[in-house]
Structure formats: C-alpha cells, structure tokens
C-alpha positions as CSV (number, residue, x, y, z in Angstrom):
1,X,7.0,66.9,-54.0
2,X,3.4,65.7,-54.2
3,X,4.8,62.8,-55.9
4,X,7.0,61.6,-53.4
5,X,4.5,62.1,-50.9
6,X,2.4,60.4,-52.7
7,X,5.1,57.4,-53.5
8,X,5.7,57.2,-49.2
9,X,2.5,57.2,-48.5
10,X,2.0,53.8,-50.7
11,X,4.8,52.7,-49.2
12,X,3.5,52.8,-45.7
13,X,0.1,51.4,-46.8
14,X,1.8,48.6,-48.0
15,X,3.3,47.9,-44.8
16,X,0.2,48.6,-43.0
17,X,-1.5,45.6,-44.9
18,X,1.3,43.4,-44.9
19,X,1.1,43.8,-40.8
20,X,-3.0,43.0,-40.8
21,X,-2.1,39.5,-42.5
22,X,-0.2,38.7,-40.0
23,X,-2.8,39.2,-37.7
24,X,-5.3,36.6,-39.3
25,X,-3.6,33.9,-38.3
26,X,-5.7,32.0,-35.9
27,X,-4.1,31.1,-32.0
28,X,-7.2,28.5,-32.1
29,X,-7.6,27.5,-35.8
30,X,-9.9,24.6,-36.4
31,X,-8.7,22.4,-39.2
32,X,-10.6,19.2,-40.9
33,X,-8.7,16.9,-43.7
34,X,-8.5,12.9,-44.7
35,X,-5.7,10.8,-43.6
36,X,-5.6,7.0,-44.8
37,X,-5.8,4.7,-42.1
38,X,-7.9,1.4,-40.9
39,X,-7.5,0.7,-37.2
40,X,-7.2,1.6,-33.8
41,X,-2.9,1.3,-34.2
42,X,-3.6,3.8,-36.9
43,X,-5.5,6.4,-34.9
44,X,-3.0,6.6,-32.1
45,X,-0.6,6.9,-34.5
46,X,-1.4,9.2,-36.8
47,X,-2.8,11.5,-33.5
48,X,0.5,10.6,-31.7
49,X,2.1,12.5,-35.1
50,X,-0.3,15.2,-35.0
51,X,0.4,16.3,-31.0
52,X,3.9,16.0,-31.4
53,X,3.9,19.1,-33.9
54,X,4.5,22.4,-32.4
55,X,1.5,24.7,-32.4
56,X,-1.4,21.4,-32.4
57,X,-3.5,21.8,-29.4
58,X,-5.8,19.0,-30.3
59,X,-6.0,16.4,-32.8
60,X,-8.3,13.4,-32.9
61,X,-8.8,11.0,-36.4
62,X,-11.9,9.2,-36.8
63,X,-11.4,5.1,-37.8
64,X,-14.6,5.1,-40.0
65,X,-14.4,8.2,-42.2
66,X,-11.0,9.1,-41.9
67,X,-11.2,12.3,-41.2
68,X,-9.0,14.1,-39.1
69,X,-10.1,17.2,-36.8
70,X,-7.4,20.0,-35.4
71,X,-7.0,22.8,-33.4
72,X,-3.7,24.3,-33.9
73,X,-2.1,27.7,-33.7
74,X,-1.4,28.9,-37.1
75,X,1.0,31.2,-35.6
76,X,3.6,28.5,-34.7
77,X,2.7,25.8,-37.5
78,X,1.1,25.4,-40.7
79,X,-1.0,22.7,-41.9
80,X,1.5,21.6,-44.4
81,X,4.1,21.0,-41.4
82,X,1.5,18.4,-39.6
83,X,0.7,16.5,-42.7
84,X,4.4,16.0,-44.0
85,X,5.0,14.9,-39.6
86,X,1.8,12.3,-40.1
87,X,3.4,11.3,-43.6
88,X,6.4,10.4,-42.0
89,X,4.6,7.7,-39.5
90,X,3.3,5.8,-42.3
91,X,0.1,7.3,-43.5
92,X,-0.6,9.7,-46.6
93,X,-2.6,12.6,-47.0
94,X,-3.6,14.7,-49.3
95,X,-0.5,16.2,-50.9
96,X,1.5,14.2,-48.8
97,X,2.2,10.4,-49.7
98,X,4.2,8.4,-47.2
99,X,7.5,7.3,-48.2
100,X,7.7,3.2,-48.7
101,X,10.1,3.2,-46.0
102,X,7.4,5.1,-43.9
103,X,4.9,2.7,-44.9
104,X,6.5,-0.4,-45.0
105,X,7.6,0.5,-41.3
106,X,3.8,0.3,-39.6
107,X,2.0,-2.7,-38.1
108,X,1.6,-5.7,-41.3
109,X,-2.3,-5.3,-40.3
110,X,-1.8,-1.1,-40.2
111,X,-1.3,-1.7,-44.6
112,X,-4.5,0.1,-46.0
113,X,-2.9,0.4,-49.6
114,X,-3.6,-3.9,-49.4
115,X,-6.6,-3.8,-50.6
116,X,-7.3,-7.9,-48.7
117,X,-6.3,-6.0,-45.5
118,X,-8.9,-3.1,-45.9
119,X,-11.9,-5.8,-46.6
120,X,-10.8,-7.9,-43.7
121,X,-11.0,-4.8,-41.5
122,X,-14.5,-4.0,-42.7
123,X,-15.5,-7.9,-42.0
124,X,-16.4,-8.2,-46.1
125,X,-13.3,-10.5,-46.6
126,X,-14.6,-14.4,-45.9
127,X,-12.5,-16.4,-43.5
128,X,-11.6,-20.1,-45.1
C-alpha cells in the first residue's frame, strides 16, 4: 500500500511540474537576434514578416547592426516560427537560411550575400 501511495503521489508531482512550465511562458517576452539585411527595403521587410506572425506585438530591426528586437507572446508563438516567417521574405537568420527562391525574389539592391552590393551600401565601393 505504501508503495502505491508512494508511486501516485509521484505521479501527481509530475503533473504538478509539467503545469508550472507551462506557466513560464512570457505574454510579453522580449526577444533580441541578427537578421541579414542592408537597407531601408530590408527593414520594412523583414518587420513586415515579423508583425505578420501570430503572438509578435512589436518588432523593429536596426539597418546598422542588424539586430532585431521583439516582444512576442510565447504563448501563441515561438521564436523559431518568426525566423522561419522572416526566412521566407528573403533574409536568413541564424538557423534559418533563406531559400534562393526567397532570396533571389527581394529588391536586386536588397542582395547582402553580393558582397559589391554590401560595400556600395556602406559608401566604401568607388563610383567609376
């Protein structure tokens, strides 16, 4: 007898803790992580493919670092959801590389793999 009260009883813990994870995920979750991009066409883009995920309150990507900045409820997305949605407009991420379809489908000056488009961008490629 003790041992089956002691088997239920482990039982119901581990459905106690299970619950609690649940819990932890965030309504207001702030998120940071690097999307490649080189211009304004890219920013609305790649935010225009952040918002347009379920559960992404706020999402703004900075030109110059490349960093992007969330707040998203965990509870209705994940993070792995908005990076495969911003892969699919073209741009790659970390664990996420845009198809060449994807890529090959954005603005010609939009190519930042092009390594002459990236230093014209940045002013370091001389006009002739």
């Amino acid at each position: 007898m003790k041992k089956f009260i002691f088997l239920c009883s482990i039982f119901l813990l581990g459905f106690s803790v299970q619950a609690q994870e649940e819990v932890k995920k965030k309504k207001n979750a702030k998120v940071a992580f690097e999307v490649d991009g080189i211009c304004g066409m890219c920013k609305k883009r790649i935010e225009t493919a952040a918002l347009k995920t379920k559960g992404v309150k706020f999402a703004i990507w900075d030109v110059k670092s490349h960093q992007m900045n969330l707040i998203m409820d965990e509870r209705k997305t994940s993070l792995d959801t908005i990076k495969k949605n911003i892969s699919k407009v073209g741009h790659d991420v970390k664990g996420f590389k845009a198809s060449d379809e994807a890529y090959n489908s954005v603005h010609p000056c939009c190519k930042y793999r092009d390594r002459k488009i990236v230093l014209d961008h940045e002013g370091k490629l001389k006009k002739q």
